[in-house]
C-alpha positions as CSV (number, residue, x, y, z in Angstrom):
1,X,-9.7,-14.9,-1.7
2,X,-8.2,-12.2,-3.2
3,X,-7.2,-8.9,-1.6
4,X,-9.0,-5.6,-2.6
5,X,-5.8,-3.9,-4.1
6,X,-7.5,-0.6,-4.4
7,X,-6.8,-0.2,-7.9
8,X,-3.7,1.4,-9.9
9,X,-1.9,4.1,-7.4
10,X,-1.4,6.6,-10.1
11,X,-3.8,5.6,-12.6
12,X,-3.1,6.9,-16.2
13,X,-5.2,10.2,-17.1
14,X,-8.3,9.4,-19.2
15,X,-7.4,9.4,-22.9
16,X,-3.9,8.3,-22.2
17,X,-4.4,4.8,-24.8
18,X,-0.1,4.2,-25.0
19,X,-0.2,3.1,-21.5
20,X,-0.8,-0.3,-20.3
21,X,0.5,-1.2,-16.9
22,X,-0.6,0.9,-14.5
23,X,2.6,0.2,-12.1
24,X,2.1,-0.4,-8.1
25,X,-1.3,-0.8,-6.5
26,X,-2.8,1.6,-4.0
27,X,-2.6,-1.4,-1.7
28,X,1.0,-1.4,-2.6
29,X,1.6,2.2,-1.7
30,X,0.1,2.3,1.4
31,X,1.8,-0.5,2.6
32,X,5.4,1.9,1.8
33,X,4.0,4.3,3.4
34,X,2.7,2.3,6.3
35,X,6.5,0.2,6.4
36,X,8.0,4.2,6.5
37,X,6.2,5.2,9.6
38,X,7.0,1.7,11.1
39,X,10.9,2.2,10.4
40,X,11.3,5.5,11.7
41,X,9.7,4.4,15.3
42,X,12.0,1.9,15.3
43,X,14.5,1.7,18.3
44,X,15.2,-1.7,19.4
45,X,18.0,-2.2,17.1
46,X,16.8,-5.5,16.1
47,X,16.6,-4.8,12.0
48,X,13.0,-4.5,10.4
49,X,12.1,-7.7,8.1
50,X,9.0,-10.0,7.6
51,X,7.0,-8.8,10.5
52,X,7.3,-5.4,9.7
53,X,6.4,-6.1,6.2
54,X,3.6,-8.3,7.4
55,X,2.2,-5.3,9.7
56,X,2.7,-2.7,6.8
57,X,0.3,-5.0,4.6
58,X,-2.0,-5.0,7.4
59,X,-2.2,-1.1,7.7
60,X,-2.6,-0.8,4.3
61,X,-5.6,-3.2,4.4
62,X,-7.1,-1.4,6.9
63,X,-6.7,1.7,4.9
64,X,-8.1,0.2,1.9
65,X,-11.1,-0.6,4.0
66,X,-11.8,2.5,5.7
67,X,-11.3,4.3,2.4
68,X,-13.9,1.9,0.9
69,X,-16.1,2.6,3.8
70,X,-16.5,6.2,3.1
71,X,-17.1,6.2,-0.7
């Protein structure tokens, strides 16, 4: 099963036809912004890696799905 990506995070305007990849996903973006929040907090001086990576997916899945929720 695929992940719902949320589509293109900056999407090309309409009209723009000489683009044609649409760069990181929304899913993508929120997972940044998820890992950025995660960083700052972090204070036990053990160095972030594949659990924090792992947990900034998962916020940004649950963003995905609230944003979905109230379309």
């Amino acid at each position: 099963m695929s992940k719902d990506t949320g589509g293109p995070a900056f999407p090309a305007p309409a009209g723009v036809a000489h683009i044609t990849e649409q760069g990181m996903t929304l899913r993508d973006y929120f997972a940044a912004k998820a890992m950025q929040g995660i960083i700052s907090a972090w204070n036990t001086g053990i160095p972030p890696g594949q659990l924090t990576s792992e947990a900034a997916y998962q916020y940004a899945d649950a963003m995905i799905k609230a944003r979905n929720n109230n379309e």
